[in-house]
C-alpha positions as CSV (number, residue, x, y, z in Angstrom):
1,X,0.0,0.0,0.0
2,X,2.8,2.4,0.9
3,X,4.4,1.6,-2.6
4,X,1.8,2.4,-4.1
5,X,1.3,5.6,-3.1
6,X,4.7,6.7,-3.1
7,X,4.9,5.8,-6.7
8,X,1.5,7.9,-7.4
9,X,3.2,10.8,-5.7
10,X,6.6,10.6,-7.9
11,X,4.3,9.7,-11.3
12,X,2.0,12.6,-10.4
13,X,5.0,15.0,-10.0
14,X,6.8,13.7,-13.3
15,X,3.6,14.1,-15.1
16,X,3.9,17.6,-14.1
17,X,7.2,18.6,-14.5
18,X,7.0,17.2,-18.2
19,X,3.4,18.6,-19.5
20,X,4.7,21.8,-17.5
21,X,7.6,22.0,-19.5
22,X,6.1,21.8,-22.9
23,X,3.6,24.2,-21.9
24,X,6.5,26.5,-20.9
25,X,7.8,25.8,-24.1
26,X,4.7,26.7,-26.3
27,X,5.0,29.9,-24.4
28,X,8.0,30.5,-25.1
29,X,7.5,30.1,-28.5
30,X,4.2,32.0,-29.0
31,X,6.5,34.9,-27.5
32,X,9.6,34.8,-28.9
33,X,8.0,33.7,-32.5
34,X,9.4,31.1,-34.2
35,X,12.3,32.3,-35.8
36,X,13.8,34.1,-32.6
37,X,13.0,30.8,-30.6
38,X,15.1,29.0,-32.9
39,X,17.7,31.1,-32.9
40,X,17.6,31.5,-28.9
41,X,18.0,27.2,-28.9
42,X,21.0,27.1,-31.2
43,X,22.5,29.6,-29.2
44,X,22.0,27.8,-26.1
45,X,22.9,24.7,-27.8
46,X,26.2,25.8,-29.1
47,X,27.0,27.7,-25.7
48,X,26.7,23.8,-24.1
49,X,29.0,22.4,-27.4
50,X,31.6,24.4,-26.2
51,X,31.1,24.2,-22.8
52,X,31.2,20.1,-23.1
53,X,34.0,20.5,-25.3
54,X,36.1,22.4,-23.1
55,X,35.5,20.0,-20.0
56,X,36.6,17.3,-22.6
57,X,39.6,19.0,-23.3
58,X,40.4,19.4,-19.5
59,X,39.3,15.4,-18.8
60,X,41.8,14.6,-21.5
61,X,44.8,16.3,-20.0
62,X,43.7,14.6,-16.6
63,X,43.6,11.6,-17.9
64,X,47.4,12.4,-20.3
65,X,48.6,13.2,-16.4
66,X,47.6,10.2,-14.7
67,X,49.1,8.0,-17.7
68,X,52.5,10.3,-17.6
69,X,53.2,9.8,-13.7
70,X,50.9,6.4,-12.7
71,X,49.3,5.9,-9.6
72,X,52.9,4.6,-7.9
73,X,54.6,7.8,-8.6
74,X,52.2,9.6,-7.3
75,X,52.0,7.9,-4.3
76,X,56.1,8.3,-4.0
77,X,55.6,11.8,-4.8
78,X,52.9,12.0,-1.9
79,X,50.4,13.1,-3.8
80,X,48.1,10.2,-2.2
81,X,49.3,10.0,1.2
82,X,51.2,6.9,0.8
83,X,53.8,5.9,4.1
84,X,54.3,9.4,4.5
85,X,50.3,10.4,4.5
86,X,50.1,9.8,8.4
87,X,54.1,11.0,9.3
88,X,52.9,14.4,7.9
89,X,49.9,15.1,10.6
90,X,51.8,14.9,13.5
């Protein structure tokens, strides 16, 4: 019974994030018109491209630094704690 009603609750508030949404949408457009409201998305769209793209970037040159020094010399340069990691708290 508890299930139940739980999952009414979180169906019920799905239900009206989503219709919401495209009613905010419609809104939107019936506002904007339909050429500014397509020219709003592929602005938005391209400012999360390059936004994805730059993170990408920055993952990659993790990932190129984690190759180049490996997780044991790390640890030897203490970067992980390691033997030293409790020496250096007292």
């Amino acid at each position: 019974m508890f299930w139940r009603a739980v999952m009414f609750w979180v169906r019920l508030v799905f239900r009206i994030v989503f219709w919401g949404s495209l009613v905010l949408a419609g809104v939107w457009v019936w506002n904007r018109g339909v050429d500014d409201a397509v020219q709003d998305a592929q602005s938005a769209v391209a400012y999360w491209v390059g936004y994805w793209q730059e993170q990408r970037v920055v993952y990659e040159q993790q990932v190129e630094l984690a190759k180049r020094f490996g997780a044991a010399g790390m640890r030897e340069a203490g970067g992980w704690g390691g033997r030293r990691g409790r020496e250096g708290w007292r």
